[in-house]
N, C-alpha and C positions, 0 to 999 in steps of 0.2 A: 611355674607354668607346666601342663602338662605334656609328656612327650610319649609318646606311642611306641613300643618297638617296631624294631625296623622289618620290611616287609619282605619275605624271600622269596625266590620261586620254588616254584614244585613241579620237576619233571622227570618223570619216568622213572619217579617210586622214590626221588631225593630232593629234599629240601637244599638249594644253594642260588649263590649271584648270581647275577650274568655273567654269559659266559668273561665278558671282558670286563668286569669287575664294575659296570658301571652302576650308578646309582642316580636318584632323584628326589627331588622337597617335595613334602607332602602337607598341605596348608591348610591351616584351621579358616574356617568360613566365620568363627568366631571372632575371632582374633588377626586374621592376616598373616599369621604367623609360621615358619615349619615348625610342624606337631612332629612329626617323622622322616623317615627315609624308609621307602621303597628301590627295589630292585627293579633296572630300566633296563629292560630285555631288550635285545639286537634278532633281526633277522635268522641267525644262527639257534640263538636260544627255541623260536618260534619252531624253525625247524626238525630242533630234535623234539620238542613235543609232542608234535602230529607224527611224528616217526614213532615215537614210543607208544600213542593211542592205537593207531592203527596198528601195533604190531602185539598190542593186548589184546586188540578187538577178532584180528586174524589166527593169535597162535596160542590163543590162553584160554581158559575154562569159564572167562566170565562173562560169553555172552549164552552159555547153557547151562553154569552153575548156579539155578537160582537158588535155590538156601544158602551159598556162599556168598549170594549179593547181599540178598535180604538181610542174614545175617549184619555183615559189616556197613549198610548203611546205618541200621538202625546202630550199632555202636557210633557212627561217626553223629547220626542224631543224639545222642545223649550226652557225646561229647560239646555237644554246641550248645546245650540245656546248659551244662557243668560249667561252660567259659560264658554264660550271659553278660557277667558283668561284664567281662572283657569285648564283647559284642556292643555292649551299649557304653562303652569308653571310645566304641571307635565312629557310632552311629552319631555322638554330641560331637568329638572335637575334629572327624576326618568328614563327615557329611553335612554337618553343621544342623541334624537335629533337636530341636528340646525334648523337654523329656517325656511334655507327652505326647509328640510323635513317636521316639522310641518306645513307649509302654503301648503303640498302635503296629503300625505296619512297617516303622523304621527297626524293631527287634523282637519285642513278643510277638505277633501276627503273623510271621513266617516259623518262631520256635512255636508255636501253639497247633501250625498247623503238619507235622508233623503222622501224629497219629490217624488222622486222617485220607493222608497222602496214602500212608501203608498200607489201611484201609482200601480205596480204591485199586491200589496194585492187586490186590486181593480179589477183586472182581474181574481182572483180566480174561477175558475168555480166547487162550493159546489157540485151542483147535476146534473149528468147528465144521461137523460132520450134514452135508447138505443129502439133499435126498438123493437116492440114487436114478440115475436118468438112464432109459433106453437108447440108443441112435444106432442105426444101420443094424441091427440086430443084434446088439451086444446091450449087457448092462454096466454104465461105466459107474465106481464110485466115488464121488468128489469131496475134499476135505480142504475145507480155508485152512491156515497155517500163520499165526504172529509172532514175526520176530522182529530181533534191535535189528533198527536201520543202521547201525555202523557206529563212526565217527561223528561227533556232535563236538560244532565249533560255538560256544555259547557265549555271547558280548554282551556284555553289564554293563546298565545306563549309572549315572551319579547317583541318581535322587532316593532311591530305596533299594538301594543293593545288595542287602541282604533277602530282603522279599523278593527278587528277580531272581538272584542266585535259586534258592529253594525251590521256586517255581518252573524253573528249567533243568539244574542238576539233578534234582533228586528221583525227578520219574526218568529222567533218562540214565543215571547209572540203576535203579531198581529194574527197567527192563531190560537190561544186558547190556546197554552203550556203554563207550568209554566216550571220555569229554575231555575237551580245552576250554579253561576257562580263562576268557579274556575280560579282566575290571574295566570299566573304564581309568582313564592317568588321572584325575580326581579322583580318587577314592580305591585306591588298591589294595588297602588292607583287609575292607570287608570281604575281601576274595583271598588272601594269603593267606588268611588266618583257617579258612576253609582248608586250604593243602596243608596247613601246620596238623591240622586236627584229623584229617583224612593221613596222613606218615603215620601219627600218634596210634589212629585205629587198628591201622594194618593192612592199608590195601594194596592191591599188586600192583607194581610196577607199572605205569603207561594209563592204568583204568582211569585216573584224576590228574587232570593236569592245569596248572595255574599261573599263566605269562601274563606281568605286568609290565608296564612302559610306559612312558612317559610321552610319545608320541600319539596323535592319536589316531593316526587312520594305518600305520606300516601296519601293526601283527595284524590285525584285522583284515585289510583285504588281503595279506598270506592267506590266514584260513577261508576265506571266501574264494579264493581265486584257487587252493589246492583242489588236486583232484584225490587225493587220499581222505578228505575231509568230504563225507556225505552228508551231512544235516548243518544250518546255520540257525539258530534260534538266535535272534537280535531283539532286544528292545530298545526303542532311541526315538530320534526326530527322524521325520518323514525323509528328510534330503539323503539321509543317510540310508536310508531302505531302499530307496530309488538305485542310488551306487551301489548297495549290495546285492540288488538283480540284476543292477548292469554288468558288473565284474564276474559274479557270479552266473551266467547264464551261459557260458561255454561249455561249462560244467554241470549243466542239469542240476543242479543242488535243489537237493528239500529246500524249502525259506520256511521257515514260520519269524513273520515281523509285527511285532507289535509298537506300530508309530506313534503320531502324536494325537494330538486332540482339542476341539476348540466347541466342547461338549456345552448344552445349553440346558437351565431349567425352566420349566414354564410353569407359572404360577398363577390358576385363576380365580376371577374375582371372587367365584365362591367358596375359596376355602375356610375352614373355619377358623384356624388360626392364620389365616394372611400373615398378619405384624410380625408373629414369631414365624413361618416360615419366608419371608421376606429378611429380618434381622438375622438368621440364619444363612443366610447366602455368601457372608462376607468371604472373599477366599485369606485362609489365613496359614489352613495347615501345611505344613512344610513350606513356608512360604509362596506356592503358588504353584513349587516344581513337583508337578504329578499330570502323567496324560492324563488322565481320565480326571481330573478336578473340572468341575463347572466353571467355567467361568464367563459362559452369559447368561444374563438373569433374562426373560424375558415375564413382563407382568402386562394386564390391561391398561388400556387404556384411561377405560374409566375407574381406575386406581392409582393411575401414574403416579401423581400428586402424594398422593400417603406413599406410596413405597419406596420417593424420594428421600421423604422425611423420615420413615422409619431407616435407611440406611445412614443419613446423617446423626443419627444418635448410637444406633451400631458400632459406626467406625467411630466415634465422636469415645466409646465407653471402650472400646477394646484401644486404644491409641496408647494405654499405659500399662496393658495386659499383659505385650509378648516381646521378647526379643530377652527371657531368661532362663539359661540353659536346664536348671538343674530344677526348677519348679512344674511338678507334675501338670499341673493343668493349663500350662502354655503350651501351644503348637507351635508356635512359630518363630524358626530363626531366622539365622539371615541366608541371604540368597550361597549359592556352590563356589563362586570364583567371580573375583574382577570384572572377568568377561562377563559372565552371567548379567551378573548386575549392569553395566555399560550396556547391555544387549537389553536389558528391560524398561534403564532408561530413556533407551532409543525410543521405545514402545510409546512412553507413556508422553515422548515430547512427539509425538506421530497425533497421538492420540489429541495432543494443545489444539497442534497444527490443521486437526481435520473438523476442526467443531464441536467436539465432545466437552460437557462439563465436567470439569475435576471437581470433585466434593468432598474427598478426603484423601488422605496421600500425595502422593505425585516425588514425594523426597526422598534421597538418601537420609537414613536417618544418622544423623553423625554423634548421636548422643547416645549409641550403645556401643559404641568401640571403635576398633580398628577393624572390623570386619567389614562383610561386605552385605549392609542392610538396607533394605529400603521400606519404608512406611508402608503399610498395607491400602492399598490406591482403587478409588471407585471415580466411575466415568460413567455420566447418565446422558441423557441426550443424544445416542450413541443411533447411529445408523447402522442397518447390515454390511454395508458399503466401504465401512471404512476399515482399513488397517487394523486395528485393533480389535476387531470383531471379525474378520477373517482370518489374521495368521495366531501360531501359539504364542504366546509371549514368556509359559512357563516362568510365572511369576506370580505374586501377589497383587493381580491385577485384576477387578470386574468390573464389564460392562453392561450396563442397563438397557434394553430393548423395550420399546412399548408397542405392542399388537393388540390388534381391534378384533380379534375373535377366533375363535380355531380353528378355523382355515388359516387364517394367516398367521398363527402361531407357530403349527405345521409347518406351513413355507418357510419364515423366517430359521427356522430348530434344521429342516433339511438344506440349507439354502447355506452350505458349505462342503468343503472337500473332505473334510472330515466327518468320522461318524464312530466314537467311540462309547462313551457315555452318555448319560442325560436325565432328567430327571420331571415328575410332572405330579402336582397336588392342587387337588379338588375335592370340594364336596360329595361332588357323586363321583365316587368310585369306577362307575362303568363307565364314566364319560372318560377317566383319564385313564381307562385301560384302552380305550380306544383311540386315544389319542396315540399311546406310548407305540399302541400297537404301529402306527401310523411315522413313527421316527424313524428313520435309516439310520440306526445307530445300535451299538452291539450289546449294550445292559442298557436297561432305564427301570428308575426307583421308580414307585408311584406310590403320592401318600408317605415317602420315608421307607420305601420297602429298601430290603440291602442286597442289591441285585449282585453286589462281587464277594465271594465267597470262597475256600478252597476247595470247595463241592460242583463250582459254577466254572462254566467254561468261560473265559474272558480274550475278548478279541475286538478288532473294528471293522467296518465295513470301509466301503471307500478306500483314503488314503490313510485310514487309519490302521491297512495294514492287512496279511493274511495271516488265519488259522488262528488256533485257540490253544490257551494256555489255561492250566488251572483244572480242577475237572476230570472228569475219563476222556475228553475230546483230549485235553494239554498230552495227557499221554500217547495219545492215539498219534501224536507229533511223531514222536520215536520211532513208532513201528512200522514196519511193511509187511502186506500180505500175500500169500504164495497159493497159489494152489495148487492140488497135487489130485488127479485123477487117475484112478485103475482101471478096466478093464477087466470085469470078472471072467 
């Protein structure tokens, strides 16, 4: 059986326990089993981290040393190339990836994106010089000014943790932040192993900090509710973003949240590959946990009938494809935790209960282990109305919508609280740029375009959250602007 070493913390420039030497199981999504032991930070632990952040960010050279950042991120990035395989040991047996989600966005897709990242810091424009303005007889001269917002308290969701980590750490220690990184208690290694390789690097004291715990909301609302802690980058479920602007609002806190998602595709009659962009919809990768994953299909009307069919051979041919770890061209394991799956369950007997047809799926699958898997589950006959077509279910779950024309395709695609992703294929092209144009949602493909990218700014509308990650907007998170006027 495989076992993982075990996972430390990292505060204020030292790798060790909690302070009270506690510890916690770390379980294979696989297997059900402990893969490792992590480190179960206490209140205390949390504390000196944010003490030791804020006392880099206040008394140390790294929020104006940039060649000294740049520098040592880019070592700590090379160092994360050099430990891949150990990155993608922890993506299969602690996230319950296969492997070709990790050769996707569960480990190459965040190490690939790298070069890039440094790239854009590279266009940051520090100061800029406005025109000079007359008033009352004087000429004043005005100059914008960017610097790091501070402290950054940064909470890791389960499902692709190392792509979150990347997408939050790296622009904010490259423009002078210091950070807390909090994992989520599922999946704490993909974050230790970040402060084991950040030590290895060489960075100072307090700049990277990494508290894991076993509980899951104590360290978290510490740093939300601190007022030494000025920025919260979260990604997660919606309930949980709601809490961190309640908690969080005493304290004026930056938020940038990136919640969930009950993103839709709309497919019409005139596409030219219908069949294959219909057989393509199944949700399978990473078993389903991904905000931005599709997961309502919406087709016409007068197609129902065939898109029905073609998904019954879809699921019918992928049914003996996924649920194995180590074969590159599976996506699909099993669901994060017990819970998870009990919680998707719930979904899909929601889904019996409201009139939906099951047409594939619906089961634990108990013939690929002791993990926690469920059959990849399609539901046609689905109303906007119901449960299963309003909340996320963050699962291996789609449902089928049928609409009678693009207006009420429209309707149906806005006709939720969420608004993160989304997707639209047609023949004519202009029809479904106007359509996409027409979605309250924060990326939409059209035609298979690939609206998320390290280049792209990635966020939702609605409850799917504020601000943008990714991008020169993801950085624009970190920074604040000053301006500074003379008087000639």
């Amino acid at each position: 059986m495989t076992f993982l070493p075990e996972g430390k913390l990292y505060i204020d420039g030292q790798l060790r326990d909690a302070a009270n030497g506690a510890k916690y199981e770390d379980i294979s999504p696989w297997t059900g089993e402990v893969v490792a032991y992590a480190a179960d930070a206490s209140a205390e632990d949390m504390e000196e981290a944010i003490a030791a952040a804020r006392r880099a960010f206040d008394h140390s050279d790294w929020p104006t040393n940039s060649d000294k950042r740049l520098a040592l991120v880019h070592k700590l990035a090379e160092l994360m190339k050099a430990n891949r395989q150990r990155l993608v040991d922890i993506a299969i047996h602690e996230t319950g990836a296969a492997m070709g989600a990790v050769n996707m966005a569960n480990v190459d897709g965040p190490l690939n994106h790298f070069d890039k990242l440094f790239e854009i810091y590279g266009t940051i424009e520090w100061e800029k010089a406005m025109l000079d303005k007359e008033v009352w007889g004087s000429v004043h001269r005005r100059l914008l000014v960017k610097e790091p917002a501070g402290v950054v308290g940064a909470i890791i969701p389960w499902n692709v943790p190392l792509y979150i980590t990347v997408g939050k750490v790296i622009p904010a220690l490259l423009l002078g932040c210091t950070v807390i990184l909090k994992p989520a208690p599922d999946t704490p290694l993909m974050s230790t192993i970040i402060g084991e390789l950040a030590a290895e690097a060489g960075f100072p004291a307090g700049v990277l900090n990494v508290v894991s715990g076993k509980e899951p909301a104590l360290l978290g609302e510490i740093l939300v509710t601190d007022p030494r802690v000025d920025v919260i980058s979260f990604t997660g479920s919606t309930g949980v973003g709601r809490r961190i602007m309640e908690i969080g609002a005493p304290t004026l806190k930056r938020l940038f949240l990136e919640l969930g998602g009950k993103s839709a595709a709309i497919i019409f009659e005139d596409a030219p590959n219908f069949a294959e962009a219909v057989g393509q919809s199944i949700v399978c990768y990473h078993a389903g946990q991904g905000c931005a994953t599709i997961t309502r299909l919406l087709v016409p009307e007068s197609r129902y009938d065939e898109a029905v069919t073609v998904l019954e051979h879809a699921y019918d041919a992928y049914a003996q494809l996924w649920g194995k770890a180590e074969d590159p061209t599976n996506f699909m394991g099993p669901l994060i935790s017990q819970r998870q799956r009990d919680r998707v369950m719930g979904y899909i007997e929601a889904g019996k209960s409201e009139g939906a047809r099951l047409i594939a799926g619906g089961q634990i699958a108990t013939d690929k282990g002791g993990g926690f898997f469920i059959e990849p589950t399609c539901f046609v006959d689905v109303t906007n109305d119901m449960t299963i077509a309003r909340e996320e279910i963050f699962g291996p779950v789609l449902v089928v919508i049928p609409f009678k024309d693009d207006e009420d395709a429209i309707r149906i695609a806005n006709d939720s609280e969420y608004g993160l992703s989304g997707s639209v294929v047609s023949g004519d092209e202009a029809r479904a740029v106007r359509v996409a144009k027409r979605i309250r949602t924060g990326t939409v493909g059209v035609n298979g375009g690939m609206s998320m990218d390290v280049d792209l700014p990635f966020g939702g509308y609605k409850q799917s959250g504020l601000g943008k990650e990714w991008g020169l907007e993801g950085f624009e998170e970190y920074l604040e602007t000053k301006v500074i006027a003379t008087r000639a």
